[in-house]
VEXPAKE-528437 format. One record per residue (C-alpha): residue number from 0; x, y, z. Coordinates in Angstrom, 3 decimals, decimal comma. Each point is the difference from the previous one (the first is absolute). Last residue first. Layout:
N
ATOM     n          u          v          w
ATOM   NUM          X          Y          Z
...
//
This chain:
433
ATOM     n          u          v          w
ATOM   432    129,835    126,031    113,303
ATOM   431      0,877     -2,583      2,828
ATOM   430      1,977     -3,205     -1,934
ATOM   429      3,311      0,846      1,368
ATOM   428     -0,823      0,341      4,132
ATOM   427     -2,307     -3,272     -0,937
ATOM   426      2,823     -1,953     -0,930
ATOM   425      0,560     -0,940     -3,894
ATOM   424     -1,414     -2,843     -1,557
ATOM   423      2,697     -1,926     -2,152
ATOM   422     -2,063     -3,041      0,524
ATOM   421      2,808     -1,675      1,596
ATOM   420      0,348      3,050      2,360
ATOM   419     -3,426     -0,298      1,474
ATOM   418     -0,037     -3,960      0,388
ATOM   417      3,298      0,542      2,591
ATOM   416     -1,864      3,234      1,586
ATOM   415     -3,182     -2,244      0,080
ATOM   414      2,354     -2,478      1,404
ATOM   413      1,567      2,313      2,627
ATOM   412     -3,579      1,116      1,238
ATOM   411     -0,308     -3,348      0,820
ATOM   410     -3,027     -2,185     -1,242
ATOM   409     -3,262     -1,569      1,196
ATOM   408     -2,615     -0,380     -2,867
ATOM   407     -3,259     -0,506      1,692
ATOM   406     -1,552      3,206     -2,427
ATOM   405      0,110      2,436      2,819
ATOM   404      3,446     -1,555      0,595
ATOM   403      0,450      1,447     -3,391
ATOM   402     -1,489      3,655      0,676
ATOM   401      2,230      0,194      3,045
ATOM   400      3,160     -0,876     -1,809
ATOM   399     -0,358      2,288     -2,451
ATOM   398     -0,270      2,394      2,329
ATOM   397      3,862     -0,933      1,231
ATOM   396      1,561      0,653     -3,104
ATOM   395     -1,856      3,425     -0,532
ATOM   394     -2,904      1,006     -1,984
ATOM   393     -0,103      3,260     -1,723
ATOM   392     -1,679      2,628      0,652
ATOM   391      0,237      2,707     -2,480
ATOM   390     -0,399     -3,064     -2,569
ATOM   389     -2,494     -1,340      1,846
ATOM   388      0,169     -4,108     -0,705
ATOM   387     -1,799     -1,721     -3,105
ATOM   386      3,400     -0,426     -0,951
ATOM   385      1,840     -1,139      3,048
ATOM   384     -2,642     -2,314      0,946
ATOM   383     -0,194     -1,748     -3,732
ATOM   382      3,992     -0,454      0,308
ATOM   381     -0,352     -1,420      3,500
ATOM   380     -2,479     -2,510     -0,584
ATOM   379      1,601     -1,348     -2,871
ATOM   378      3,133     -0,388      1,594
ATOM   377     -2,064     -1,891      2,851
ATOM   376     -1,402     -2,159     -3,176
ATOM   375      3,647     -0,491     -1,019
ATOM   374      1,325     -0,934      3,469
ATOM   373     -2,731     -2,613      0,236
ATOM   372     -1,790     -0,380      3,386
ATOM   371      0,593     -3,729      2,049
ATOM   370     -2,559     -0,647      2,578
ATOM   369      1,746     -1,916      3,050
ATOM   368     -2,263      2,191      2,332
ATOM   367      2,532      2,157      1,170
ATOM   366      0,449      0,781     -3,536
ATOM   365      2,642     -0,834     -2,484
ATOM   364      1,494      1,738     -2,861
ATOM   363      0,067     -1,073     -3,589
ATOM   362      2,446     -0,962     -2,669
ATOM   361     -0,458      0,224     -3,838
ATOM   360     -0,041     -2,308     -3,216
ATOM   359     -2,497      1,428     -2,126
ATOM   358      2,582      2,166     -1,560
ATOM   357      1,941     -3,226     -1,176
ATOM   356     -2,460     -1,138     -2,668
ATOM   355      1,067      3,150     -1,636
ATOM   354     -3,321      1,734     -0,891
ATOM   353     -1,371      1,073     -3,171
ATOM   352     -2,535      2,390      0,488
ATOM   351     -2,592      0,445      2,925
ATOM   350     -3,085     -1,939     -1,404
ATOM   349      2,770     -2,950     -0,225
ATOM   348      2,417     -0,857     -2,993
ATOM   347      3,007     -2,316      1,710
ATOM   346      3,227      0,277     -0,106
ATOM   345      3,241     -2,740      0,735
ATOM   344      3,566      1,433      0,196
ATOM   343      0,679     -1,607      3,258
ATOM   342     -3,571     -1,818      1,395
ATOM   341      1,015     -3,656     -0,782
ATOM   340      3,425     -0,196      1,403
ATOM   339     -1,197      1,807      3,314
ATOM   338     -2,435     -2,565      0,100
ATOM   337      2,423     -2,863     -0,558
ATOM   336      2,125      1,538      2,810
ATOM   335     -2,692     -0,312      2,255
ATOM   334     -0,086     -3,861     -0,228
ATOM   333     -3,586     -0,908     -1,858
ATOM   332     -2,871     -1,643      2,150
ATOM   331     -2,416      2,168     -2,148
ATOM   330     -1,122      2,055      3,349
ATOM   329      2,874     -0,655      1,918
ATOM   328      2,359      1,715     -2,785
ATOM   327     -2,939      2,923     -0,186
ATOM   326      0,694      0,518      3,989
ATOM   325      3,973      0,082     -0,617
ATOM   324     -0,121      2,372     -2,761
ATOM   323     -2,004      2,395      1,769
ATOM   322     -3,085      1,363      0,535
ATOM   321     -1,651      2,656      1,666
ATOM   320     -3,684      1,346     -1,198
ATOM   319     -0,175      2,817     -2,523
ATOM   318     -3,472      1,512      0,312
ATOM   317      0,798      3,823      0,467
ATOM   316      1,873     -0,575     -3,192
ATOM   315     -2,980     -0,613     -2,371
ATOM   314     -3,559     -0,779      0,512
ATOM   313     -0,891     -3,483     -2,078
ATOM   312      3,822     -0,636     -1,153
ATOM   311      1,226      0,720      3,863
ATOM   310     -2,934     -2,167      1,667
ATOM   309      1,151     -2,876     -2,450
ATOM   308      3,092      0,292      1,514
ATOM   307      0,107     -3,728      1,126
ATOM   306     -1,567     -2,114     -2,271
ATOM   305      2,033      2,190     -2,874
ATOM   304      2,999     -0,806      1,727
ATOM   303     -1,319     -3,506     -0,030
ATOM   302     -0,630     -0,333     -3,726
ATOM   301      3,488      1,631     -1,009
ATOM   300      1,947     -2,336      2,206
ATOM   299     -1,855     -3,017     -1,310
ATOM   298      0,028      1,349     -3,966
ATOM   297      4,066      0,610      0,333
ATOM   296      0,362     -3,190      1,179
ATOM   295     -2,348     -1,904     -2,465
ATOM   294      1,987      1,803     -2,987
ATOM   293      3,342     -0,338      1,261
ATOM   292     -1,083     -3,699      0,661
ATOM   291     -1,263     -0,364     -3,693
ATOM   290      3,309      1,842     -0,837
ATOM   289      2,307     -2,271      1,498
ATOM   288     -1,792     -3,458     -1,357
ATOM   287      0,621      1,311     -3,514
ATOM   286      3,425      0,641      0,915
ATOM   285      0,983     -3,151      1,901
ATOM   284     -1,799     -2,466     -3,282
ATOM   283      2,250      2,404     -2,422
ATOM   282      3,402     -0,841      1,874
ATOM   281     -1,148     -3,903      0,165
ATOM   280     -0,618      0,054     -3,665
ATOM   279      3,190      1,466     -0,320
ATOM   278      1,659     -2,512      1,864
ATOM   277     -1,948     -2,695     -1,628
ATOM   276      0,875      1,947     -3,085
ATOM   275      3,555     -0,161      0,237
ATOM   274      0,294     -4,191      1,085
ATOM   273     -1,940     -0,924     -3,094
ATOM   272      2,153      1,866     -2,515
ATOM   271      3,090     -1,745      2,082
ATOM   270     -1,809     -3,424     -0,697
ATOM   269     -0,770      0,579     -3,570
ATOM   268     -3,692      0,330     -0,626
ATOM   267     -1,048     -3,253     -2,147
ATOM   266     -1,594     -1,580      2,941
ATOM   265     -2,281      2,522      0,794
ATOM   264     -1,493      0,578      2,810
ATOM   263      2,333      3,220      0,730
ATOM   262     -1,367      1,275     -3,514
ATOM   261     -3,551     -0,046      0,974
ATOM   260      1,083      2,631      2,477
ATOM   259      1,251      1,985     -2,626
ATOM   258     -3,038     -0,206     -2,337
ATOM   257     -2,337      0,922      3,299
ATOM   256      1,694      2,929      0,477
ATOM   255     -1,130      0,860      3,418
ATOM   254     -2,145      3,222      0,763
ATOM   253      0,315      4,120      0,377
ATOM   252     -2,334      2,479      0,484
ATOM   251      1,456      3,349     -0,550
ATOM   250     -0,812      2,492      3,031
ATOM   249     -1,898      2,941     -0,966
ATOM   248     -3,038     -1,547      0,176
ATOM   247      1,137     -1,073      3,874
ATOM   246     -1,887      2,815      1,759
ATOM   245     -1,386     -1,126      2,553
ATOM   244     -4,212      0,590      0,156
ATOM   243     -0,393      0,611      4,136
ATOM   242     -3,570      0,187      0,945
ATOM   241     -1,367      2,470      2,175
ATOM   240     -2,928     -0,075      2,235
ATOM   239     -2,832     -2,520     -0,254
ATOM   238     -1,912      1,844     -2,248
ATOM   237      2,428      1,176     -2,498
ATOM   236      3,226      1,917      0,169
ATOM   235      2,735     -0,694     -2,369
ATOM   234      3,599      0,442      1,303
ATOM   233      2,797     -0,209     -2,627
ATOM   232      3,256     -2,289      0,564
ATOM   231      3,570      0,451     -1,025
ATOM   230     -0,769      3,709     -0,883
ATOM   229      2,636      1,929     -2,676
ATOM   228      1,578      2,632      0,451
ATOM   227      1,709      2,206     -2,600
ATOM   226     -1,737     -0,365     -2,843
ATOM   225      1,539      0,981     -3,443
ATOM   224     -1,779      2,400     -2,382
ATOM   223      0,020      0,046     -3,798
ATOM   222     -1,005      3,750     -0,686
ATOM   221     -3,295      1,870      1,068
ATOM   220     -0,324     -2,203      2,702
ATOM   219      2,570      1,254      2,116
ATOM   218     -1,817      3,180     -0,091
ATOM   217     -2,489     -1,056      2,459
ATOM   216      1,709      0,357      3,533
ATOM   215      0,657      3,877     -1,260
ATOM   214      2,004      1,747      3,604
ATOM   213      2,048     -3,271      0,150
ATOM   212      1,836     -0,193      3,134
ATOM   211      3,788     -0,259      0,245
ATOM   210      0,280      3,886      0,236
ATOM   209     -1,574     -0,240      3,525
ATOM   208      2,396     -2,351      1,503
ATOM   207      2,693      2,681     -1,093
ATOM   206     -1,769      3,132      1,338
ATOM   205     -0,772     -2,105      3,132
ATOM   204      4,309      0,386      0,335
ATOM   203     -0,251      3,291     -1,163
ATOM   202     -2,125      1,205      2,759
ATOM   201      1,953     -1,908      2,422
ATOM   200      2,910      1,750     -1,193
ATOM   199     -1,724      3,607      0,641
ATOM   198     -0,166     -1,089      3,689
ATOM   197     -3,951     -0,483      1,700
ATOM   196     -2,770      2,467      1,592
ATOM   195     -2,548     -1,259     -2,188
ATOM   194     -0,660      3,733     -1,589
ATOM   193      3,141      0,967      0,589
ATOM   192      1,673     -2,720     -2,368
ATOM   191     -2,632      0,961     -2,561
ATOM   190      0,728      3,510     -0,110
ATOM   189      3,530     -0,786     -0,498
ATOM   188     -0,759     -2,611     -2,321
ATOM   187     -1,938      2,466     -2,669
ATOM   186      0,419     -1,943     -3,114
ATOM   185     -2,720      1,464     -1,195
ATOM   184     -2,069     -3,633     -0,953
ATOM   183      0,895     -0,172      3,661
ATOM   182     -1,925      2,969      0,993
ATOM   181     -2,812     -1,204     -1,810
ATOM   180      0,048     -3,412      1,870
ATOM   179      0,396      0,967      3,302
ATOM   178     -2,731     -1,937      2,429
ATOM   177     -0,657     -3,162     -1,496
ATOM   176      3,156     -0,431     -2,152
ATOM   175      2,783      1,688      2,699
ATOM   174     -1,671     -2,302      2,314
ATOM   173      0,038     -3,228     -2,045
ATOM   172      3,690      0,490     -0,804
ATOM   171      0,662      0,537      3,796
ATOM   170     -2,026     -3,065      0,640
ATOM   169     -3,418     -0,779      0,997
ATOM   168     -1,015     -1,442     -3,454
ATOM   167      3,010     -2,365     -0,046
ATOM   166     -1,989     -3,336      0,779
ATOM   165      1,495     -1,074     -3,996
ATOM   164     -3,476     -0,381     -1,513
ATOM   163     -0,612      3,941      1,920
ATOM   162      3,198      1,733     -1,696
ATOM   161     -1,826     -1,463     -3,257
ATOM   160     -3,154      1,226      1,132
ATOM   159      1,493      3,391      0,659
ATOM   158      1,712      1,079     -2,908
ATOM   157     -3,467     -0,358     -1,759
ATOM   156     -1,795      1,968      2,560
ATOM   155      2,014      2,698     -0,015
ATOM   154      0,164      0,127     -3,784
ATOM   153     -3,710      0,180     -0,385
ATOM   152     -2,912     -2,051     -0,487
ATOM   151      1,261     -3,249      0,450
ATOM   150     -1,017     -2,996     -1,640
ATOM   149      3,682     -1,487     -1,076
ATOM   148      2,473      0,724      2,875
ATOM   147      1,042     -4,045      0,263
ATOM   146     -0,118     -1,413     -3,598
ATOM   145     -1,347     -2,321      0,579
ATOM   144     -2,994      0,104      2,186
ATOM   143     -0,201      1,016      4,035
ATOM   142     -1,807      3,345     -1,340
ATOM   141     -3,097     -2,061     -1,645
ATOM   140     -1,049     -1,063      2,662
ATOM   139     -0,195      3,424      2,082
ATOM   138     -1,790      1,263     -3,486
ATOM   137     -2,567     -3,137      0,827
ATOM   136     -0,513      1,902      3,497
ATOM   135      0,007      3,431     -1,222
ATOM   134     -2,768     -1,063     -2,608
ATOM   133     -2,564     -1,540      2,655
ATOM   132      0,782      3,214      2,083
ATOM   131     -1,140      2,562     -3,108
ATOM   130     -2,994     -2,319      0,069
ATOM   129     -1,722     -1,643     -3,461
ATOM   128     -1,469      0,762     -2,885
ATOM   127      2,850     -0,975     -2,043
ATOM   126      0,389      3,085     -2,048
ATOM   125     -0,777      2,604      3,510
ATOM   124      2,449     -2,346      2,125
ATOM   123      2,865      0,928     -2,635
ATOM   122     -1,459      3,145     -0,336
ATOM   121      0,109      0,203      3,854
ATOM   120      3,952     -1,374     -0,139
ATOM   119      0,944      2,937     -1,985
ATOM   118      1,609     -1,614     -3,328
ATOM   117      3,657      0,793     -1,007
ATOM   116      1,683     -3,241      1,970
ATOM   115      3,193     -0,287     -1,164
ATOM   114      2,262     -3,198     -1,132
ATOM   113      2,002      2,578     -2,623
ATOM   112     -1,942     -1,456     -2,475
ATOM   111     -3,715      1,342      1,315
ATOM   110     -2,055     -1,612      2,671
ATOM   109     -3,550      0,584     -0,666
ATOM   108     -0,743     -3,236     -1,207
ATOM   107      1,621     -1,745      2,503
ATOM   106     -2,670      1,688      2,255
ATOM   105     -2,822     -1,428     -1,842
ATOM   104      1,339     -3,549     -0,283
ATOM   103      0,769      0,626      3,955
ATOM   102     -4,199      1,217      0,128
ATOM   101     -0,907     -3,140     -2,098
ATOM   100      1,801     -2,619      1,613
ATOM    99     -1,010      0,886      3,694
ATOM    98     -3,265     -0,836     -1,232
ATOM    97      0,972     -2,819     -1,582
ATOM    96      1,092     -1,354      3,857
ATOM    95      3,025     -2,183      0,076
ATOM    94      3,011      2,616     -0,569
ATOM    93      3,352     -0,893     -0,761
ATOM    92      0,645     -1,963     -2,815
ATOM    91     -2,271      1,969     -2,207
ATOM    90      1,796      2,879      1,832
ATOM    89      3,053     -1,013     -1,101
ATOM    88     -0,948     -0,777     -3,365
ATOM    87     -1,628      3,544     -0,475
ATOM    86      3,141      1,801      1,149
ATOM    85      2,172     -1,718     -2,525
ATOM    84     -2,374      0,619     -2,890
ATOM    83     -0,120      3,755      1,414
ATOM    82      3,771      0,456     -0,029
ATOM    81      0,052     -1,554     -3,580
ATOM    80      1,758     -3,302     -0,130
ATOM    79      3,450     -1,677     -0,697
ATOM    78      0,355     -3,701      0,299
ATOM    77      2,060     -1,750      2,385
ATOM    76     -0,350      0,725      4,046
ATOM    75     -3,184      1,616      0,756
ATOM    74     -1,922     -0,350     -3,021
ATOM    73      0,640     -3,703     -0,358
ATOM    72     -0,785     -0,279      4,178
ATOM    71     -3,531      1,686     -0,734
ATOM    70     -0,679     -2,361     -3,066
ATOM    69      0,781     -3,411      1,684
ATOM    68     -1,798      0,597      3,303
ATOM    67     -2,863      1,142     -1,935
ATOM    66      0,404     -3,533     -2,123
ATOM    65      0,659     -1,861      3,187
ATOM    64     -2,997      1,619      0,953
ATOM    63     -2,258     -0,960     -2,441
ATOM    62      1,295     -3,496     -0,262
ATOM    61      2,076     -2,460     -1,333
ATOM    60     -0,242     -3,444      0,993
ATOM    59     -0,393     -1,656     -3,422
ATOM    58      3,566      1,681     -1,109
ATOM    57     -0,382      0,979     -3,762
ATOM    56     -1,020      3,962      1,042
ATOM    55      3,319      0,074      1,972
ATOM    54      2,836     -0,406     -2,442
ATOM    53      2,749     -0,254      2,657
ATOM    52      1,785     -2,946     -1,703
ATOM    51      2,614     -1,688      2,471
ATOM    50      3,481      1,126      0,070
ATOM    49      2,759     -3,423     -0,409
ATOM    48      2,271     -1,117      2,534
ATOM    47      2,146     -2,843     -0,454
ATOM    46      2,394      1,698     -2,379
ATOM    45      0,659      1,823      2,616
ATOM    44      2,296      3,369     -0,649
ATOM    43     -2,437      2,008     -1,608
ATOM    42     -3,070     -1,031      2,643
ATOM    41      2,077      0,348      2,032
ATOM    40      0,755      4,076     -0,997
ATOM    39     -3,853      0,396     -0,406
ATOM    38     -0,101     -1,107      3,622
ATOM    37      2,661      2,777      1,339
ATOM    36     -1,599      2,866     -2,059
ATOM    35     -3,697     -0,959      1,174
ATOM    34      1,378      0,114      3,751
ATOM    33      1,616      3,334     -0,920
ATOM    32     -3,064      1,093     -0,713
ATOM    31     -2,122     -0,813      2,811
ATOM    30      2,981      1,049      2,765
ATOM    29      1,972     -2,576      1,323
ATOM    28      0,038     -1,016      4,097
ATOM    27     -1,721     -3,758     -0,401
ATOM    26      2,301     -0,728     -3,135
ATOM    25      3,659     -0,254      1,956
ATOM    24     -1,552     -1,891      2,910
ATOM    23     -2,155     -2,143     -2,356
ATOM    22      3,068     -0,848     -1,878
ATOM    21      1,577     -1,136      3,222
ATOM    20     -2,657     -2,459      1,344
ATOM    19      0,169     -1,663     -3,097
ATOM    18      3,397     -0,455     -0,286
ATOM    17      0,063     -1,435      3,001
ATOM    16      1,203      1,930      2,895
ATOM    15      1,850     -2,087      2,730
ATOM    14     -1,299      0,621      3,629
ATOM    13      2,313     -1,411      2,317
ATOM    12      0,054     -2,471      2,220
ATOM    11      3,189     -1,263      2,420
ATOM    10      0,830     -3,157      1,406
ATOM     9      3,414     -0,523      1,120
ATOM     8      2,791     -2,656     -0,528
ATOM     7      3,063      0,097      1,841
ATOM     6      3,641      0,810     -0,492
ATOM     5      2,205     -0,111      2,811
ATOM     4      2,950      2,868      1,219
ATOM     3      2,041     -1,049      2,965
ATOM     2      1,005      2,504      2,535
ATOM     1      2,984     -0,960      2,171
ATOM     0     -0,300     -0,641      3,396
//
């Protein structure tokens, strides 16, 4: 029988991206500043789009803080400040308690142009009549500012918070910094290489990551600076936890042109005059609507990651709870690829540092109990056990184990081993002294 080809008719569906849908695919994943590059550039090409006047004190709803808000983003990004002016307006923004105020005002007073800290931290105490701890915990503050280093009292230090903003602290580079600093400044790799029990080339390889750093965080600000990295969002704490200011003073604020649309009523516009700027008009209506949902998406999935690791901004990496992008898509009732959208190449200004919204993002391990532990805060665990551990006695893969099922954390010896090398924490036969 021969075959006999038929056409019929069948009903498919397919998702067709408006486009709407598909600018705010291509906007959700850009950077602050490029964002402000690619509106400026509409706002050039759209007649239809016109910036609106940013000259807060005339705006009826203007307040204190939008003015703080205002003056610490200015200094950040456009206009070029004194280290200490720059300081100051970060911890203004910063710090609730005027206490708190007055000892960082004190400290940033003692830090010279290189981003130093030449003051002893119990003269510093002695000035503000206060406790040595009370000043080591507002000079902790003051560490996670821009830029990263600035506040230290030495080199070592220095080189190490900015290997600590990038988690990098427990890395060769960090190790040959903490422990071998003079000998380094001697160019003495050979000695260094025995000393961690590693090759000559991976010497030079941390020798490169080192180099990047900046061993004078302040001197930027001696000449015309440019910043590097910029926060989407900055975290404010205040009584009921921590609010999330975003930071869309950067961002040019853009509205119809109300002369063009009057145009399209017009009867005198020419009908092919007409038909341009309804399309352009409808071009300008998409973007404006874009960026108010970058905006609110960026806000929602920077608000509930805050909800969530609120332990981890209060205590640090020992509280890092597990989260993913799937949990914080159920959470807003976004799809998950949204959320992954909305965290690339977005920062935010914690107690910590500026943090990629992406490093909060991290998966956990389960318990017999259904109890899910994060793999960061086990990390955490881990790196403060090794160090506080006896260096002639070092703790092995499988002791480390005890002391966290101690804790209720159950977890392979293989993990910890896994955890171990991803720290770039050497086995106990190589860390014994």
């Amino acid at each position: 029988m021969p075959l006999e080809l038929k056409p019929f008719n069948k009903l498919t569906y397919k998702l067709k991206l408006t486009p709407q849908i598909k600018l705010g695919i291509n906007l959700l994943p850009m950077p602050l500043i490029k964002l402000k590059e690619y509106i400026e550039k509409q706002v050039e090409e759209n007649p239809l789009l016109e910036l609106e006047s940013t000259e807060p004190l005339k705006q009826e709803n203007y307040n204190f803080e939008d003015e703080e808000k205002k003056n610490y983003l200015e200094s950040l990004i456009t206009k070029p400040a004194t280290l200490a002016e720059h300081l100051l307006k970060q911890l203004h923004m910063l710090t609730a308690s005027g206490h708190d105020r007055k000892i960082g005002e004190l400290i940033i007073g003692n830090i010279d142009d290189d981003g130093y800290l030449r003051s002893s931290l119990k003269e510093i105490a002695g000035s503000g009549q206060t406790k040595v701890s009370k000043v080591e915990k507002v000079l902790s503050l003051i560490q996670t500012f821009n830029p990263i280093g600035v506040g230290a009292r030495d080199l070592r230090e220095c080189l190490l918070l900015q290997l600590k903003t990038k988690g990098k602290e427990n890395s060769l580079a960090g190790q040959i910094i903490d422990k071998h600093l003079p000998p380094l400044e001697k160019k003495r790799y050979k000695y260094i290489a025995k000393k961690l029990k590693v090759s000559i080339e991976k010497i030079k390889e941390a020798m490169k990551e080192i180099a990047q750093l900046e061993p004078k965080p302040g001197r930027s600000f001696n000449t015309e600076r440019t910043i590097r990295l910029i926060p989407d969002a900055i975290l404010k704490k205040d009584k009921q936890g921590y609010a999330v200011i975003f930071n869309d003073w950067e961002l040019p604020r853009i509205n119809l042109n109300d002369k063009y649309k009057q145009m399209i009523k017009q009867t005198n516009t020419p009908q092919d005059t007409k038909e341009y700027l309804k399309e352009r008009l409808k071009s300008a209506q998409t973007l404006i609507d874009a960026v108010r949902k970058h905006k609110e998406t960026i806000q929602a999935v920077t608000e509930e990651i805050v909800s969530l690791q609120q332990d981890f901004l209060d205590n640090g990496e020992a509280g890092f709870k597990p989260m993913t992008l799937e949990q914080i898509a159920k959470i807003i009732g976004k799809h998950k690829s949204t959320i992954a959208r909305a965290v690339t190449n977005k920062y935010l200004q914690t107690p910590w540092g500026i943090l990629e919204l992406r490093s909060f993002l991290n998966s956990g391990i389960k318990q017999k109990n259904g109890e899910l532990f994060s793999s960061k805060a086990i990390k955490s665990k881990i790196k403060d056990l090794i160090k506080n551990e006896n260096k002639n006695n070092p703790l092995s893969d499988q002791q480390i184990v005890g002391f966290l099922k101690r804790e209720g954390i159950a977890i392979s010896r293989r993990t910890i081993a896994k955890y171990r090398t991803r720290l770039k924490l050497l086995p106990s036969q190589s860390r014994r002294d």
